[in-house]
C-alpha positions in Angstrom: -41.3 -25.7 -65.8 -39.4 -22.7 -64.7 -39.1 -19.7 -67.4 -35.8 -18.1 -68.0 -35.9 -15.4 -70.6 -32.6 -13.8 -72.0 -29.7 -15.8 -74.3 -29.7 -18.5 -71.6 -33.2 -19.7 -72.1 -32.2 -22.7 -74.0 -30.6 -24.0 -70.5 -32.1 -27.4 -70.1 -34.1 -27.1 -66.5 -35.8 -30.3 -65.4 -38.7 -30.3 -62.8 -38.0 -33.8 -61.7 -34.5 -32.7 -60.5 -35.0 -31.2 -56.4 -32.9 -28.6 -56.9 -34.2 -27.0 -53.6 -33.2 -29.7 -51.8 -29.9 -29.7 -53.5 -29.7 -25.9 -51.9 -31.1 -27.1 -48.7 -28.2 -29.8 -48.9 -25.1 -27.5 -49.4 -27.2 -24.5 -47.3 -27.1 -22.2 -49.9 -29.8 -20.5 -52.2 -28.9 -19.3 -55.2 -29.4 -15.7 -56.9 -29.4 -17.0 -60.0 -30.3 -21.0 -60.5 -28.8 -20.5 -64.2 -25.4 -21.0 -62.5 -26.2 -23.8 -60.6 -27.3 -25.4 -64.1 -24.3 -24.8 -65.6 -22.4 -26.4 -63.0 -24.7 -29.2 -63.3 -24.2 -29.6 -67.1 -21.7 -32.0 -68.6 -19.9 -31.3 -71.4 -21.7 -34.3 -73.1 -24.6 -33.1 -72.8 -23.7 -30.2 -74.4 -22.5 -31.4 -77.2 -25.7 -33.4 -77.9 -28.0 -30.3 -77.2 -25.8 -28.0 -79.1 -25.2 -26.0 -76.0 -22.3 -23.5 -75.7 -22.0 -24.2 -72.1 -20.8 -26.9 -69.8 -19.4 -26.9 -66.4 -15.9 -27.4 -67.1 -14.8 -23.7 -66.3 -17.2 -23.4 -63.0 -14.8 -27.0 -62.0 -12.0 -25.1 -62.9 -13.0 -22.2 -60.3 -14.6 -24.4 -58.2 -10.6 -26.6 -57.7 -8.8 -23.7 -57.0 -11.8 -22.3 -54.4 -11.4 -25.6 -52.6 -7.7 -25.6 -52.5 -7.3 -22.3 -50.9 -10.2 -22.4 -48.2 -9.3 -25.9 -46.9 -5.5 -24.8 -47.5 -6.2 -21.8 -44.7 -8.5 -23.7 -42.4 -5.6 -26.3 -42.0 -3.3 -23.7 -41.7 -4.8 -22.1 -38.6 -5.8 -25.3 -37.2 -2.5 -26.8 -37.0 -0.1 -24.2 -36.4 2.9 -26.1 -35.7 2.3 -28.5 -38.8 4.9 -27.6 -41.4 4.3 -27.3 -45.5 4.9 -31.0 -46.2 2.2 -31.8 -43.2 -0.3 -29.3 -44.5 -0.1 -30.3 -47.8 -0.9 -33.9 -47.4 -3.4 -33.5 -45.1 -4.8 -31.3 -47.7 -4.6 -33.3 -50.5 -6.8 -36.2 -48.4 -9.3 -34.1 -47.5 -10.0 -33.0 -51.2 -8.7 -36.1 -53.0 -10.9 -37.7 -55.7 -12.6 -40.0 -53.0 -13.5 -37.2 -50.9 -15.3 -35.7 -53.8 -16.9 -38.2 -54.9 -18.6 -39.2 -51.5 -19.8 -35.8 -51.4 -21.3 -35.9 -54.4 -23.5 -39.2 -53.4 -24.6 -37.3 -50.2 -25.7 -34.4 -52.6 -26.7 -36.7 -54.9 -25.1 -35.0 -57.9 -25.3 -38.2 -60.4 -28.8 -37.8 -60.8 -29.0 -34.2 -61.1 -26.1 -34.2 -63.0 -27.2 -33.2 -67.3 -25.2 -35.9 -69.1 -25.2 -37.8 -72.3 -27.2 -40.2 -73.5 -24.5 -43.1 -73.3 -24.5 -42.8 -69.8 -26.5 -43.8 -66.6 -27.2 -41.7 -63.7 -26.8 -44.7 -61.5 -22.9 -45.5 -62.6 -21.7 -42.2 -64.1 -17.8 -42.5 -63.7 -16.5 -41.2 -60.5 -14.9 -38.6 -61.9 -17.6 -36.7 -63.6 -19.3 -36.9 -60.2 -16.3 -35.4 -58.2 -15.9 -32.4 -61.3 -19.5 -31.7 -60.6 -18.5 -31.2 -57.5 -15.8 -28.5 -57.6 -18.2 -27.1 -60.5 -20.6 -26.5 -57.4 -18.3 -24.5 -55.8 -17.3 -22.7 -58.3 -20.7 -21.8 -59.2 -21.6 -20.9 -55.3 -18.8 -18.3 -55.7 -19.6 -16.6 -58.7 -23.5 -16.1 -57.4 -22.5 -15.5 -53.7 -18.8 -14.5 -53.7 -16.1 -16.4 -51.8 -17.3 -16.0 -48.2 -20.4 -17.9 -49.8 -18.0 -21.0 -51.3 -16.3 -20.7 -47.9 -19.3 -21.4 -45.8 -20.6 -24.3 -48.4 -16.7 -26.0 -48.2 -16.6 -26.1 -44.3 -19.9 -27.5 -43.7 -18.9 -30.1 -46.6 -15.2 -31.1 -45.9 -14.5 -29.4 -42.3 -17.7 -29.5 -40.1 -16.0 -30.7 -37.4 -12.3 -31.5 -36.4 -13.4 -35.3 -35.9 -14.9 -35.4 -39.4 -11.9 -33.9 -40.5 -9.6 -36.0 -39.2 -11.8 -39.5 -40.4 -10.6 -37.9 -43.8 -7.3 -38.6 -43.3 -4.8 -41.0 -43.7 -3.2 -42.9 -40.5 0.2 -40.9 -40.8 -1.5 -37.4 -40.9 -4.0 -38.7 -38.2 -1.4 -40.2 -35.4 0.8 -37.2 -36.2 -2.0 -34.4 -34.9 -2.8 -36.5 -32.5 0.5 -36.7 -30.9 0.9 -32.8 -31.6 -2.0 -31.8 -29.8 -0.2 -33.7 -26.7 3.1 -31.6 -27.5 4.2 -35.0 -28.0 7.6 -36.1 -30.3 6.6 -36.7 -34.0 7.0 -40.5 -35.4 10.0 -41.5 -36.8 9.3 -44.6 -39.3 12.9 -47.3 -39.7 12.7 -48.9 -43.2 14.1 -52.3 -41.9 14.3 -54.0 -45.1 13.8 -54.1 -48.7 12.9 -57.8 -50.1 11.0 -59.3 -53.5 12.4 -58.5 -57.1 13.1 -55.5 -58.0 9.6 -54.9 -60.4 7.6 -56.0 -56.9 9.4 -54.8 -53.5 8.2 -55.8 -50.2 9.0 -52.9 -47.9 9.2 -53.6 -43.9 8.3 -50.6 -41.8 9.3 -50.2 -38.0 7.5 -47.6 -35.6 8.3 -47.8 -31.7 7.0 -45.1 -29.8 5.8 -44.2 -26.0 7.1 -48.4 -25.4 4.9 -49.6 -28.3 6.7 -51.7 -31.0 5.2 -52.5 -34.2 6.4 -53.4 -37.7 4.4 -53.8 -41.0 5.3 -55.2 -44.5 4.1 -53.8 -48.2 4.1 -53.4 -51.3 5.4 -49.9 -50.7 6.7 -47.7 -47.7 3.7 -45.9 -47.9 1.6 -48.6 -47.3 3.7 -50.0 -44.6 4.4 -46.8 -42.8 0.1 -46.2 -42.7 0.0 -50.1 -41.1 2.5 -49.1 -38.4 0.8 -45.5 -37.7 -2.8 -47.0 -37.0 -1.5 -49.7 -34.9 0.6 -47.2 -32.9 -2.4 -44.9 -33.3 -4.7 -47.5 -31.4 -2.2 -48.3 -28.8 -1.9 -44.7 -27.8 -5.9 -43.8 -27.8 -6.1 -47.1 -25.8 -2.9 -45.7 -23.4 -4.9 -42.4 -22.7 -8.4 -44.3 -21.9 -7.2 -46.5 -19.7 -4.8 -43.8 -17.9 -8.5 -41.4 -18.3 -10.2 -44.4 -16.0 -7.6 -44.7 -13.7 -7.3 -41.1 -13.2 -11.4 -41.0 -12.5 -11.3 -43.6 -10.0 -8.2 -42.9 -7.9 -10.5 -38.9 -8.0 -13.7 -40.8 -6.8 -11.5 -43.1 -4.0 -10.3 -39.4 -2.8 -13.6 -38.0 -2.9 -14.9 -41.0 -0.5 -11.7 -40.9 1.5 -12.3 -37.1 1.9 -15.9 -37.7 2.9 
């Protein structure tokens, strides 16, 4: 067992948990591993052990780290997206989900310190996806920002494709059709039927001669059913245009020769 010497020493350090491949995993080494434990602590633990500690204020840090770096990355990726745009596309890449299936690929639940009344293998979502942020938080007061920085793009923006699987079908069709310099959606609410405690909301989308309508238990829901069909239309659109393009190019290249 590692020795720490000082008034942390009581922090609980487990050799079972691989810590180094936890670092290897987020591909950063800390300074000083006493941070990482604190951001692995729960505050039930704590109270059990009598520690002072938990990772509650490292989350805390860790939130607003997040916020701003995937705020800026999204901001000078999409420069023509406006506030309302950014912000939702924002708020899917670092939703509760997002977090949480980050936190299985880390494996946080079972390095995670937690009470007794719980199980490493169903620990509530939640505590997972705090442990999270806590991680980042922790990564940024042992490294700095520029450290938390390089830790949240390879997490949540390694690649514009991975990005963009993050998202939700509105925020997806719309940077695809930007990227073209193409006209933005413009969703029709057709109709509003059902009782007024349960609404069924029909959605209409009709764009480049594509026509498709939707019906849900909210607009939201509708308007996301009408932006992926429209979405696969237009991918579909481009490949076959792509092919025909190719060959008509290889029928000149034979003609030529």
């Amino acid at each position: 067992m590692n020795e720490y010497h000082g008034p942390l020493r009581e922090r609980a350090i487990i050799d079972e948990r691989d810590l180094d491949r936890l670092e290897e995993d987020l591909g950063y080494k800390f300074n000083d591993r006493l941070t990482l434990e604190e951001a692995l602590t729960h505050s039930s633990y704590s109270h059990e052990q009598g520690l002072y500690y938990d990772n509650e204020r490292l989350e805390f840090l860790g939130d607003a780290i997040l916020d701003f770096v995937t705020a800026r990355a999204l901001y000078r990726m999409y420069p023509d997206a406006g506030e309302g745009e950014l912000t939702n596309m924002r708020s899917e890449l670092v939703r509760a989900e997002s977090l949480y299936r980050k936190a299985e690929i880390l494996r946080v639940p079972y390095l995670l310190l937690h009470g007794r009344s719980m199980r490493s293998e169903n620990l509530p979502r939640s505590i997972c996806s705090d442990a999270v942020e806590a991680i980042i938080g922790a990564i940024c007061i042992d490294g700095g920002v520029a450290a938390a920085e390089k830790v949240i793009k390879k997490l949540f923006l390694s690649s514009v494709d991975e990005q963009e699987a993050e998202l939700d079908p509105k925020s997806r069709l719309q940077i695809w059709l930007q990227k073209r310099g193409l006209p933005l959606p413009v969703y029709e609410l057709i109709r509003v039927t059902g009782p007024s405690h349960k609404p069924l909301f029909e959605v209409r989308l009709r764009m480049n001669g594509f026509d498709h309508t939707s019906t849900d238990t909210t607009r939201k829901g509708a308007e996301s059913n009408v932006a992926e069909a429209i979405l696969n239309d237009l991918k579909e659109q481009e490949l076959k245009e792509l092919k025909a393009a190719e060959k008509n190019q290889a029928q000149q290249d034979y003609d030529g020769d």
